[in-house]
N, CA and C of each residue as an Amber inpcrd file, in Angstrom:
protein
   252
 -74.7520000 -54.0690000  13.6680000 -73.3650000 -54.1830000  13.2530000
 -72.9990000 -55.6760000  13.2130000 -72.4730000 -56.1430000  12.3930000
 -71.9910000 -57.4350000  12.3460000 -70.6480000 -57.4720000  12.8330000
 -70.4260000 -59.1990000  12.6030000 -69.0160000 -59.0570000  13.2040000
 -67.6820000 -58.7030000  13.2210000 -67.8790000 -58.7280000  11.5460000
 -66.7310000 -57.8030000  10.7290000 -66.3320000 -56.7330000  11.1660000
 -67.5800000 -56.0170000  11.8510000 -67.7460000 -54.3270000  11.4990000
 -67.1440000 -54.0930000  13.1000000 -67.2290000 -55.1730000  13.6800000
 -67.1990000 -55.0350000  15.0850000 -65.8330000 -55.1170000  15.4630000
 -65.0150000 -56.4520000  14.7580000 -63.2860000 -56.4090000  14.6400000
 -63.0280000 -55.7690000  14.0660000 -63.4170000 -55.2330000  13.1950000
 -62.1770000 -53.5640000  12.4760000 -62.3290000 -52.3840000  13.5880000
 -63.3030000 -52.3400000  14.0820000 -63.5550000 -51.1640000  15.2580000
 -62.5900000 -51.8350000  16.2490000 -62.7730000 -53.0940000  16.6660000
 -61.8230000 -53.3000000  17.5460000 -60.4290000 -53.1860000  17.8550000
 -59.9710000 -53.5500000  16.0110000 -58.4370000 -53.1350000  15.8500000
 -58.4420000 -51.5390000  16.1990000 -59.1980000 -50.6450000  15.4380000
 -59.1660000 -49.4610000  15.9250000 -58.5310000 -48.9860000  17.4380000
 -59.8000000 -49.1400000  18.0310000 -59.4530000 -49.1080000  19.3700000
 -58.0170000 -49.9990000  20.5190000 -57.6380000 -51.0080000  20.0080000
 -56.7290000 -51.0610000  20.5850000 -55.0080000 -50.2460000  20.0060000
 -55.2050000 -50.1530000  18.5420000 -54.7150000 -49.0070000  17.9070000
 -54.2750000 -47.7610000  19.0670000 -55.5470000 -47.2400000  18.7270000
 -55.8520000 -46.1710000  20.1500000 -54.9590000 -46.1820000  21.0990000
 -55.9950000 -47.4560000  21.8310000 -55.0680000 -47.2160000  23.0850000
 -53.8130000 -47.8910000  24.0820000 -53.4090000 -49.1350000  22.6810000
 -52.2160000 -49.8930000  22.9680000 -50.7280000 -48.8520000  22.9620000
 -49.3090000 -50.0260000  22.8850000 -48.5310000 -48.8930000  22.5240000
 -48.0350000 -50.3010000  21.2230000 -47.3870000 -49.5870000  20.3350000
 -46.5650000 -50.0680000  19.0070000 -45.1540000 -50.9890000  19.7550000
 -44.6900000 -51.8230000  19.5510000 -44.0220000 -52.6320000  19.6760000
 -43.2100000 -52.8750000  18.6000000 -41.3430000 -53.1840000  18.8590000
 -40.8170000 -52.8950000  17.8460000 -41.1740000 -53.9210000  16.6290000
 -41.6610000 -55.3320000  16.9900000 -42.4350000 -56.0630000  15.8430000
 -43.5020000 -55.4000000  14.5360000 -43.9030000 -54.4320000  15.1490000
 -45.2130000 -54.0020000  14.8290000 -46.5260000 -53.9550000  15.3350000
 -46.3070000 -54.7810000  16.2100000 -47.7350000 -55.6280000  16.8120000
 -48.1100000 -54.3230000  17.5970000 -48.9540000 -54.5920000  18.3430000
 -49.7710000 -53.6170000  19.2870000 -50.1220000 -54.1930000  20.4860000
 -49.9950000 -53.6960000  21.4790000 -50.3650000 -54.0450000  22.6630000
 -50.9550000 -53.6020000  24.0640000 -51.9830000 -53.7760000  23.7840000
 -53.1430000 -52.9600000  25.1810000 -53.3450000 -54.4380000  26.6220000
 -53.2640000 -53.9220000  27.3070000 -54.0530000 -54.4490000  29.2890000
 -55.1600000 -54.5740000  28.3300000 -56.4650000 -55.8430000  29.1620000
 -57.3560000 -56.3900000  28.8650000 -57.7250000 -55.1560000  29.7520000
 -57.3920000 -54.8200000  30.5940000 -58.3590000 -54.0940000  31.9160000
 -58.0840000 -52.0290000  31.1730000 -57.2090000 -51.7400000  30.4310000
 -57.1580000 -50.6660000  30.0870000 -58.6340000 -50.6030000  28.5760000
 -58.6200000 -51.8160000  27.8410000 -59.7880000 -52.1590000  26.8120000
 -60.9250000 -52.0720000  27.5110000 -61.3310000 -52.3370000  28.6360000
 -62.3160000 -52.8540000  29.2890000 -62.9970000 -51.6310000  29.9310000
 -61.9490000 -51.5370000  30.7040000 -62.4210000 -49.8080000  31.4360000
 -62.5690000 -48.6950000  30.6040000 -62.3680000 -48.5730000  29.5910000
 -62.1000000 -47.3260000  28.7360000 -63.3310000 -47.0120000  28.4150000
 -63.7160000 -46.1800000  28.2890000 -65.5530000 -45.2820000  28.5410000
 -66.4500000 -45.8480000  26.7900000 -65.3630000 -45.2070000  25.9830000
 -65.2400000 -45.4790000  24.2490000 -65.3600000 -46.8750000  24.2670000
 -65.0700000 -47.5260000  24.3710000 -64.6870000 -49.0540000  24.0370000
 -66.0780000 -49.6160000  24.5890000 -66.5790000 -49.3650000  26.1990000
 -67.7740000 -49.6900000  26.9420000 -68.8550000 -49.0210000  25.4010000
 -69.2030000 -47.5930000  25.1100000 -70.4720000 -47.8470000  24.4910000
 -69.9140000 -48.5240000  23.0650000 -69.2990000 -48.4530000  22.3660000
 -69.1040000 -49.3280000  21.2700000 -69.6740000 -50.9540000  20.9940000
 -69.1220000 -51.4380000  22.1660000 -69.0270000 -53.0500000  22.1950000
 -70.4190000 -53.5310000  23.3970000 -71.5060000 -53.8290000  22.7700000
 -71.9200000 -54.7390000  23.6520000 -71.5100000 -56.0350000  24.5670000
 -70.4810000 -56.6630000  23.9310000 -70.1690000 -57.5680000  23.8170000
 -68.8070000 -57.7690000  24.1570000 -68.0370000 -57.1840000  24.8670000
 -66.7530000 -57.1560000  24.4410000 -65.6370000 -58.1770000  24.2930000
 -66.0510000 -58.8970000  25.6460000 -65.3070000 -60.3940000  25.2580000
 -66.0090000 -61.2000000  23.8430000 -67.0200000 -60.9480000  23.7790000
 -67.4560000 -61.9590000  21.9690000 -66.7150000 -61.4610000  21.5860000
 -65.8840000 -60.2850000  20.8050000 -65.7080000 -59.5070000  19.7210000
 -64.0840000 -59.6290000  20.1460000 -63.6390000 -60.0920000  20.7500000
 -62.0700000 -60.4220000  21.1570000 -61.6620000 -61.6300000  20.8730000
 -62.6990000 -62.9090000  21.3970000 -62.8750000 -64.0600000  21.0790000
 -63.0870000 -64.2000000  19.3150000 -63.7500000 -63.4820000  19.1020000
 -64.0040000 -63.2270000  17.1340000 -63.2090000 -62.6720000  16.3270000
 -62.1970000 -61.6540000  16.9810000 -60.6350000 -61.1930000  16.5910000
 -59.7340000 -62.4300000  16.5980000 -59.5750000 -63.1790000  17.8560000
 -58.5850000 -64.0710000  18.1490000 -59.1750000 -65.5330000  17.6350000
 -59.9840000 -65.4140000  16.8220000 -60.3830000 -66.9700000  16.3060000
 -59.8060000 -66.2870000  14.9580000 -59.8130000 -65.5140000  14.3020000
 -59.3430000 -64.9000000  12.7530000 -58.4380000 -64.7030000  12.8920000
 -57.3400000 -64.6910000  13.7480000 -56.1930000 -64.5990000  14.1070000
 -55.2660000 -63.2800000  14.0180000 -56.2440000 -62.7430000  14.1530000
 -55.9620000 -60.9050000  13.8120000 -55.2910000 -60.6300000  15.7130000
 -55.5970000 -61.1960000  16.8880000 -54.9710000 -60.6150000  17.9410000
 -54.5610000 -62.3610000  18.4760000 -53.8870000 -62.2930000  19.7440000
 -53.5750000 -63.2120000  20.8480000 -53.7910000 -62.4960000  21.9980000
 -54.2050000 -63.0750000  22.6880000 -54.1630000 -63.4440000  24.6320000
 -53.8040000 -64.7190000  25.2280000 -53.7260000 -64.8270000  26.5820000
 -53.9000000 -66.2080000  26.9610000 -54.7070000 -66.2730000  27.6020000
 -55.4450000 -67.2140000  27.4490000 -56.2870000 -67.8800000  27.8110000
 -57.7500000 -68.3130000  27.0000000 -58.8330000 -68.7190000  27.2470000
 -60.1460000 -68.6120000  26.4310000 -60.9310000 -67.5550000  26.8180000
 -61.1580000 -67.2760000  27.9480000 -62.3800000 -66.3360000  28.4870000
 -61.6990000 -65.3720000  29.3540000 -61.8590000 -63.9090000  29.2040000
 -61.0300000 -62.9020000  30.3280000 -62.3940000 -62.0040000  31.2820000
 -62.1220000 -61.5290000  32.3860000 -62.8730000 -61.7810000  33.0730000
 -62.3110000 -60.3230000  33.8050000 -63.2250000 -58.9540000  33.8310000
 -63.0060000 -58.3720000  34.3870000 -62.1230000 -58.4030000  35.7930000
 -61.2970000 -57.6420000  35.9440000 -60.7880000 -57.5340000  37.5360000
 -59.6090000 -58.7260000  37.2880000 -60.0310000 -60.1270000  37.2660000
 -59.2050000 -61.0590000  37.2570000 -58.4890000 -61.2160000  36.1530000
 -58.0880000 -60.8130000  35.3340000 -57.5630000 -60.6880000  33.7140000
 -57.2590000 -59.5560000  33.4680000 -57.5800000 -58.2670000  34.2700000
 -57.1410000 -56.5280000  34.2060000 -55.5600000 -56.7860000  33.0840000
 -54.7110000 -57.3580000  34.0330000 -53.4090000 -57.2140000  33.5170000
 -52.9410000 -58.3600000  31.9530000 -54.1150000 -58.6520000  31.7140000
 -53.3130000 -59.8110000  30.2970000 -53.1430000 -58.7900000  29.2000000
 -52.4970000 -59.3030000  28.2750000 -51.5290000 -58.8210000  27.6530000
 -52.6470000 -59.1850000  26.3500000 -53.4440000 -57.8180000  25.3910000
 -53.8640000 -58.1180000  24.0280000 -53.0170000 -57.8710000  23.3690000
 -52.4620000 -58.9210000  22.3840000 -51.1330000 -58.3870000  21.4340000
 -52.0220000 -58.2940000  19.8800000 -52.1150000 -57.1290000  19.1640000
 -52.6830000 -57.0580000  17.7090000 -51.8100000 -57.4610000  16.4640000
 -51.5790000 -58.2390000  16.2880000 -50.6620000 -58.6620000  15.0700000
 -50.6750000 -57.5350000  14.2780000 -49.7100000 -57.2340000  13.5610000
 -48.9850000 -55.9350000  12.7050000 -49.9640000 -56.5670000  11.5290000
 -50.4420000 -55.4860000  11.0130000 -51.5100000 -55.5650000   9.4460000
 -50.2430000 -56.3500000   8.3970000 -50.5980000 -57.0600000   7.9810000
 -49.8720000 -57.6870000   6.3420000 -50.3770000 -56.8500000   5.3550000
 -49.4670000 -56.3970000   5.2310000 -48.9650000 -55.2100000   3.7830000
 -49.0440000 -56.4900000   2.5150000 -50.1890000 -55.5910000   1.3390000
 -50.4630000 -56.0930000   0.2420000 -49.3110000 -55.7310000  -0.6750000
């Protein structure tokens, strides 16, 4: 799977299991992404593929690197899709 294939699954899943925000945006716990059973076999990788969302500017967090346990509670916000 490349990396493409890997951020559209990712939007998926936080889809899933964020909640909608009246912006549009989406918003899942790093530690609810992390722990989630689905998300574990999907993503080898899971911080790469967050870091590869948030460099395309498709999500935000703070910080550079999140870190099980210590990062549980940060905030993934998914920017609302731009309508063609």
């Amino acid at each position: 799977m490349n990396v493409e294939e890997e951020v559209g699954r990712l939007r998926l899943e936080i889809e899933r299991l964020g909640t909608v925000q009246p912006d549009g945006s989406t918003v899942v716990k790093f530690g609810i992404l992390f722990n989630d059973d689905r998300c574990a076999n999907l993503f080898e990788a899971l911080v790469g593929t967050l870091r590869a969302a948030k460099k395309r500017k498709l999500l935000t967090y703070d910080g550079e690197l999140l870190l099980q346990g210590v990062h549980d509670n940060v905030d993934i916000v998914l920017f609302k899709p731009v309508s063609n």
